[in-house]
Backbone as a printed PyTorch tensor [residue, N CA C, xyz], in Angstrom:
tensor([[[-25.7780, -19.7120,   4.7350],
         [-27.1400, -19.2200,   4.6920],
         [-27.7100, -19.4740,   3.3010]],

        [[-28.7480, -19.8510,   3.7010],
         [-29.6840, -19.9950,   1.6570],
         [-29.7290, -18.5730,   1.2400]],

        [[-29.3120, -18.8930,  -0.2550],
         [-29.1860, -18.0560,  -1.2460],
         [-30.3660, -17.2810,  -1.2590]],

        [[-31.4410, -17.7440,  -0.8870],
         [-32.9680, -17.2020,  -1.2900],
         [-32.8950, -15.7810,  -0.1460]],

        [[-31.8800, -16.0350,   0.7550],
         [-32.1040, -14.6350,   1.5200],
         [-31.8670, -12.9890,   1.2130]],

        [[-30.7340, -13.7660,  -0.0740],
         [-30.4380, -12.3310,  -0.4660],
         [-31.5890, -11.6590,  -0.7950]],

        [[-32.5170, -11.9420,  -1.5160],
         [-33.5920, -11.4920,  -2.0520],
         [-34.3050, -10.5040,  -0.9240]],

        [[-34.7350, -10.8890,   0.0840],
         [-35.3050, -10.2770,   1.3100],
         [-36.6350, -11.0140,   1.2210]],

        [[-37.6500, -10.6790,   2.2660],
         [-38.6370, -10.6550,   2.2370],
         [-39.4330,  -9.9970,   1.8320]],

        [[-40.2600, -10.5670,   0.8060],
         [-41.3370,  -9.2440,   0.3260],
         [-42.4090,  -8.8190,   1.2850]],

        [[-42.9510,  -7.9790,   0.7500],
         [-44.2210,  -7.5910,   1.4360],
         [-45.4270,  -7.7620,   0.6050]],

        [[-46.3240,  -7.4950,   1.2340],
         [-47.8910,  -8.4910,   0.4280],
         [-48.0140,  -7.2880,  -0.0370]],

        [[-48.3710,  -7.7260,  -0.8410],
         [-49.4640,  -6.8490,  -2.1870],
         [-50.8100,  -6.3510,  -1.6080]],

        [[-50.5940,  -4.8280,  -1.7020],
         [-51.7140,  -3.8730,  -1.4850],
         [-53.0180,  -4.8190,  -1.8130]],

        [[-54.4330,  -4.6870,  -1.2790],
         [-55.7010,  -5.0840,  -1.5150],
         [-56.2120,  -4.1580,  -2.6930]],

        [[-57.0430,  -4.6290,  -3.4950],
         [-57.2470,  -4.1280,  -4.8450],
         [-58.5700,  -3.3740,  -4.5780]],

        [[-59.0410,  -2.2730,  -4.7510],
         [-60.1530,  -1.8660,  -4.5360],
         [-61.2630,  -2.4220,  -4.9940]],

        [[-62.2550,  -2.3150,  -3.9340],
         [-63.8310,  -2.9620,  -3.9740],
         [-64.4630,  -2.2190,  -3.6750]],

        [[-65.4860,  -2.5820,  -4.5610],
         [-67.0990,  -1.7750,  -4.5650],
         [-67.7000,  -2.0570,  -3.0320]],

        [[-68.0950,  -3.5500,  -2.4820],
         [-68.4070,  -4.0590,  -1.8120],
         [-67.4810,  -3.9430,  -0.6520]],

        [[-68.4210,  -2.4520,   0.6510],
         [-67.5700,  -2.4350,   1.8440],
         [-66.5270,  -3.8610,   2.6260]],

        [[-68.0030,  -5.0170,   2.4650],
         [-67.3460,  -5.9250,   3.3160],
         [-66.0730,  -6.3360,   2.7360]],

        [[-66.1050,  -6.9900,   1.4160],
         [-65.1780,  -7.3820,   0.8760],
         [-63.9410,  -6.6720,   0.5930]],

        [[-63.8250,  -5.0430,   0.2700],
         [-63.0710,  -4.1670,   0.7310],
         [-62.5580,  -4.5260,   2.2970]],

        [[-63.0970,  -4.8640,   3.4360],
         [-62.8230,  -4.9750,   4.7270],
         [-61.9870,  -6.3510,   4.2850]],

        [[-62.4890,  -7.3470,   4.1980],
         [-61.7610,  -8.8880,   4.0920],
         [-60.4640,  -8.7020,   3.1980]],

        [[-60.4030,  -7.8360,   2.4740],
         [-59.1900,  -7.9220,   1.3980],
         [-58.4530,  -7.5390,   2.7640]],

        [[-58.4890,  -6.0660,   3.3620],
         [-57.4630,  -5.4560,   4.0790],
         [-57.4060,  -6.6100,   5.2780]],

        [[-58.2580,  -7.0430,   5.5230],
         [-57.8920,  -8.0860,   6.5710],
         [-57.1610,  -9.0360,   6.3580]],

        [[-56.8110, -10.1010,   4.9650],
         [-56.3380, -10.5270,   4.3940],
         [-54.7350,  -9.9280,   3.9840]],

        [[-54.9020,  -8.6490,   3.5660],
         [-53.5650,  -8.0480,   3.3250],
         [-52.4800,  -7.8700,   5.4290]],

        [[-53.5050,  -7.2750,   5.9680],
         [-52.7540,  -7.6210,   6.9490],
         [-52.2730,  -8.9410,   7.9470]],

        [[-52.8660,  -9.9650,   7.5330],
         [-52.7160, -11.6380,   7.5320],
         [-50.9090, -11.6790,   7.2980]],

        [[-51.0380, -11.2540,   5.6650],
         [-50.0060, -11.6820,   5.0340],
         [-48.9620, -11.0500,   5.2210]],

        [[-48.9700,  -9.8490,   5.5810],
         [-48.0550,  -8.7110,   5.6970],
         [-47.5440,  -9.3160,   7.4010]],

        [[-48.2090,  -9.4350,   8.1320],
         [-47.9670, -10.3850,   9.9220],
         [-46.9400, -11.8950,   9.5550]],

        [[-47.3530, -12.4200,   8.5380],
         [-46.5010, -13.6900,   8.3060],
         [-45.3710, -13.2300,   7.5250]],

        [[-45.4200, -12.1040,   6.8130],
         [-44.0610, -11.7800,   6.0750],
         [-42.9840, -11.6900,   6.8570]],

        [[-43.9210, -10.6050,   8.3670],
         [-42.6090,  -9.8450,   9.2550],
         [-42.3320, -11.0360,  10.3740]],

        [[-43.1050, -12.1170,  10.6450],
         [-42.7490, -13.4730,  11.2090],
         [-41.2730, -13.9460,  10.7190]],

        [[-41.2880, -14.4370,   9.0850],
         [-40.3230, -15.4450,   8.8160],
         [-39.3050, -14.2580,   8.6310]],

        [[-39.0800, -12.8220,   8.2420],
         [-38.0580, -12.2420,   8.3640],
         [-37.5430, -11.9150,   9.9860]],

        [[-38.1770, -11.8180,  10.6150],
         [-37.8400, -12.4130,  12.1620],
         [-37.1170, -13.3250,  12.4770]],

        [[-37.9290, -14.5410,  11.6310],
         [-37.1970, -15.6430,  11.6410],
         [-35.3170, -15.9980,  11.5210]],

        [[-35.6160, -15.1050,   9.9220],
         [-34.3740, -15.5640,   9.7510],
         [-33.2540, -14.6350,  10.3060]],

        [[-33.7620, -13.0280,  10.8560],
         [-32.9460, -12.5600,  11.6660],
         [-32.3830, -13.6010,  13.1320]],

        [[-33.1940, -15.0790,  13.5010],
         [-32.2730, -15.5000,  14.7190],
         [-32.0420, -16.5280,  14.2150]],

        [[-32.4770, -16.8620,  13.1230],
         [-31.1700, -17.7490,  12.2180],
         [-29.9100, -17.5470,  12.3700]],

        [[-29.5710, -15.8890,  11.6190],
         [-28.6580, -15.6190,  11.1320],
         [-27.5780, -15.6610,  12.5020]],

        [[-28.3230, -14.5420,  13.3880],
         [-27.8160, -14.6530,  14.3260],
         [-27.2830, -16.0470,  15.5150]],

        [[-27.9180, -16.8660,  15.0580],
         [-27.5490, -18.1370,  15.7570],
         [-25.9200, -18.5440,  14.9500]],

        [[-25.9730, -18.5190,  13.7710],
         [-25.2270, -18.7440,  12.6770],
         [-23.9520, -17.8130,  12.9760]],

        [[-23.8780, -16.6910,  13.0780],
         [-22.3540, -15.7400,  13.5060],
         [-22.0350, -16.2670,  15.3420]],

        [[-23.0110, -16.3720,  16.3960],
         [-22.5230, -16.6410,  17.0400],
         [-22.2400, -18.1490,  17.4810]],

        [[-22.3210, -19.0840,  16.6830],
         [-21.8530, -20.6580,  16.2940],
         [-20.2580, -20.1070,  15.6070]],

        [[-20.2990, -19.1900,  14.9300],
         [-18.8260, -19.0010,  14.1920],
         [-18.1120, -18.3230,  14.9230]],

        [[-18.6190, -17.5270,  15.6400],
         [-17.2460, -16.3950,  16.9860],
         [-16.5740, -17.5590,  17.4010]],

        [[-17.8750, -18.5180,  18.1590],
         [-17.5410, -19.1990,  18.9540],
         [-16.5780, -20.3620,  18.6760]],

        [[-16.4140, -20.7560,  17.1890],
         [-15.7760, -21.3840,  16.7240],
         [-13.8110, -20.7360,  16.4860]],

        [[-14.5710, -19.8320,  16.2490],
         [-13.0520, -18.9000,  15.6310],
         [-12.6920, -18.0580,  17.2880]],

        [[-13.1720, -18.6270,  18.1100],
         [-12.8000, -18.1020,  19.4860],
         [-11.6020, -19.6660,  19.8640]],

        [[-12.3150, -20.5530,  19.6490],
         [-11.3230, -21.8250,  19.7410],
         [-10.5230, -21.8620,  19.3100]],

        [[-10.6860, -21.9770,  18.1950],
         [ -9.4410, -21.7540,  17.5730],
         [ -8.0870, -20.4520,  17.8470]],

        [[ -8.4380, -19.7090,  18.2840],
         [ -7.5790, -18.7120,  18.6720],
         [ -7.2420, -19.4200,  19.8510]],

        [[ -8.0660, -19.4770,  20.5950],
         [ -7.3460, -20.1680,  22.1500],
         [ -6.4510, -21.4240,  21.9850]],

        [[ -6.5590, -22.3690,  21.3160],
         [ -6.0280, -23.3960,  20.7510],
         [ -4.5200, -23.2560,  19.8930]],

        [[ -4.4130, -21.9800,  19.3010],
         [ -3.4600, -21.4440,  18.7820],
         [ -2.0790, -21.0950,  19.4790]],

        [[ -3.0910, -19.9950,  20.7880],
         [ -2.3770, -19.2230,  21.7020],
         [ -1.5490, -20.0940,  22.7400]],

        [[ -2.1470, -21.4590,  22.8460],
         [ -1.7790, -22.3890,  24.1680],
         [ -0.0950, -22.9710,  23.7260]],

        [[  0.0460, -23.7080,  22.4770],
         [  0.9460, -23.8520,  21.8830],
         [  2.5560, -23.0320,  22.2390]],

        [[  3.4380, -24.2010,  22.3860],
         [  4.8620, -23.2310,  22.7660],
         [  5.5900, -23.5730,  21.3490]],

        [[  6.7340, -22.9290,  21.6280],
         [  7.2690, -22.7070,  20.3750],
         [  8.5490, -23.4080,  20.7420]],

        [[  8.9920, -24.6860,  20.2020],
         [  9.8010, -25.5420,  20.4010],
         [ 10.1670, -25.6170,  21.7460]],

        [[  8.7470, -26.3180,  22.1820],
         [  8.7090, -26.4650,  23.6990],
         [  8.6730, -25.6980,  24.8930]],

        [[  9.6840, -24.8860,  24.5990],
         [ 10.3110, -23.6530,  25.5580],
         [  9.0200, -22.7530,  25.8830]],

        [[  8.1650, -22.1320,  25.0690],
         [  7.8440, -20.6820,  25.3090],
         [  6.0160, -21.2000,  25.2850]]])
């Protein structure tokens, strides 16, 4: 997994207060834009990750089966 995950995902930065209702409105509209794409790519990489452990069960499942099949100087 990239290193950059440890970090987490941030969250957007509060809208800065305005004099001007509308523009007060567009900031928060804007803040919730960004805050929707934050919780997207941490989504994201939650079925990353998850794609990623179950590629490895599934790997380390073979390998166990592959292990188990094996006799022990033929016999067993």
């Amino acid at each position: 997994m990239p290193s950059s995950w440890k970090d987490g995902v941030k969250h957007a930065p509060a809208p800065a207060q305005e004099s001007d209702p509308l523009a007060q409105l567009k900031a928060w509209v804007g803040f919730g834009m960004a805050e929707a794409a934050n919780v997207e790519a941490a989504n994201g990489r939650t079925v990353d990750a998850m794609g990623i452990m179950e590629r490895c069960e599934a790997r380390d499942a073979a390998a166990v089966r592959k292990v188990a099949r094996r006799k022990i100087l033929g016999l067993f």
